[in-house]
Phi, psi and omega in degrees: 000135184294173183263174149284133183251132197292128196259124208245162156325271152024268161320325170287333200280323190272337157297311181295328176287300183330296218291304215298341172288308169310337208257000132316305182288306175322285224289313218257310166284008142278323184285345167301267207317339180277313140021271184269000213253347178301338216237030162184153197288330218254062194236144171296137149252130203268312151268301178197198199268035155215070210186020200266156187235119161266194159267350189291308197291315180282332195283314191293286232275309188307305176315310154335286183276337171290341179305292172319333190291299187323295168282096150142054179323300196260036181249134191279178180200143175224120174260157163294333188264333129348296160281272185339344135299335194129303156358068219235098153258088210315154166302149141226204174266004185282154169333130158221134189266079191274132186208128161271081172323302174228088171284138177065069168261067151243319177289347177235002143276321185267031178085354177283099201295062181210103173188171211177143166262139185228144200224092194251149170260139156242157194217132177063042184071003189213135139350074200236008169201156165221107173227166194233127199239125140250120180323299207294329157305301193072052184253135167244152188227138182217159186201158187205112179298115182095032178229334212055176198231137184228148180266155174207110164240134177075241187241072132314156176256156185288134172282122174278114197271120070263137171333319177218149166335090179326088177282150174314165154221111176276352197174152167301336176294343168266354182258143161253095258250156117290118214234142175244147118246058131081192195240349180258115165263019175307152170276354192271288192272011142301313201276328172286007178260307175302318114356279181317306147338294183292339169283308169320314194264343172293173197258107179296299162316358196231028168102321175318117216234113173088013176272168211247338190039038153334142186283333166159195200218099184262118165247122211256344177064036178205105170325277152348318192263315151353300134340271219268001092001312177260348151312304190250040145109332182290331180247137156282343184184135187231133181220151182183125161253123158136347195308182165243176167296326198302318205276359194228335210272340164280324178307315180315305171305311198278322184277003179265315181294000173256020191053049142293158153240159174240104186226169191264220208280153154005291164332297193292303153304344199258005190266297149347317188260347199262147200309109219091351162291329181069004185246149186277122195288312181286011186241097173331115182253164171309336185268343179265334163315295226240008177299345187066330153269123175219181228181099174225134182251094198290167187314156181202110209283186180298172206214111140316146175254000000 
């Protein structure tokens, strides 16, 4: 069996200007493909119609990866479009590369500019680099576990996230939530997602039964940029069933390092929390990577006690 090959500070620091450069060159073939995919009728569908699949998405990820090959001979990779063929590359502890080609391909077919390339490292089974590129902005978001997280917009010097001085959150009434409702519109999984929705945002006095009254509620149709949003700070909490790893593992790295948490389903926490586990509740683990359920909380300074 071969050995695992060891990843030093160092070495992430010299991956990471690898990613940010691939996710420049990528992010200039999304802004083509929206481009050129506006000005014409002839779009494949991959489930249904908020749901599309381009020629872009295989094409930004074939670029990708060969690009990866090219540098990084022995580093595994799991792409969406990768899987979506068939393709089943299991976690190990080898070097792995998780890529979204295009997170919010609902948003870069009509031109709606919140689409994003997300370029995650994972090393020993967890997340430990990120960056998230949006073209149509020229916004870049980067992370390195145990580095902090950073913004770059345009050719600006990068800036440290959260953006501004991490304030209480006393209540959800005060919080501005990030909320998808995903690509399955089935009556099994809308109407309790639409419920959910509806409590966060109701009013308990106006009739509402269990509502949260929320300060309000945004979908941004991109996972990754959701992330990174409550990394710097604009969103207070981002909640979402249903992601893949590919749509969360550079997000992940970037809201944590921007001292966000990230915890996965109930389970996963109460497995965590429970006496005797030994496992750190705020640390992604492989069952909350690839759990489909997440719960991300931008920084929140301490509580006097």
């Amino acid at each position: 069996m071969a050995d695992v090959q060891t990843l030093k500070p160092v070495d992430l620091h010299s991956i990471l200007t690898f990613t940010v450069k691939l996710a420049r060159t990528a992010g200039t073939l999304i802004l083509e493909g929206s481009q050129a995919i506006q000005s014409t009728s002839d779009v494949n569908e991959k489930k249904n119609s908020v749901d599309l699949v381009t020629e872009y998405d295989v094409a930004v990820e074939e670029l990708v990866k060969s690009e990866i090959a090219k540098a990084y001979p022995n580093f595994k990779f799991i792409g969406e479009e990768s899987y979506s063929s068939g393709t089943r590359n299991d976690l190990t502890d080898e070097p792995t590369y998780c890529v979204d080609p295009i997170d919010g391909t609902t948003n870069f077919i009509h031109g709606f500019p919140f689409a994003c390339i997300s370029l995650g490292l994972i090393y020993q089974k967890r997340p430990v680099l990120g960056v998230i590129y949006n073209p149509f902005l020229d916004h870049l978001y980067t992370a390195i576990e145990g580095q902090g997280s950073f913004l770059t917009r345009g050719n600006s010097q990068p800036l440290k996230l959260p953006l501004t001085k991490p304030k209480p959150l006393p209540s959800l009434q005060k919080a501005l939530l990030g909320l998808e409702w995903g690509s399955d519109r089935g009556k099994k999984t809308l109407i309790p997602k639409s419920d959910s929705f509806l409590r966060l945002a109701g009013d308990p006095a106006d009739g509402i039964a269990g509502g949260r009254m929320a300060h309000s509620i945004r979908s941004m149709g991109s996972a990754a940029l959701n992330y990174s949003m409550v990394a710097q700070g604009g969103l207070d909490l981002y909640w979402e069933i249903g992601c893949w790893p590919w749509d969360v593992c550079a997000g992940i790295v970037i809201a944590q390092e921007a001292g966000g948490a990230v915890v996965g389903s109930h389970a996963a926490l109460d497995a965590a929390t429970s006496a005797g586990s030994g496992i750190d509740p705020f640390k992604v683990t492989p069952d909350v990577l690839t759990g489909r359920k997440y719960l991300v909380i931008r920084a929140i300074p301490d509580t006097p006690q």
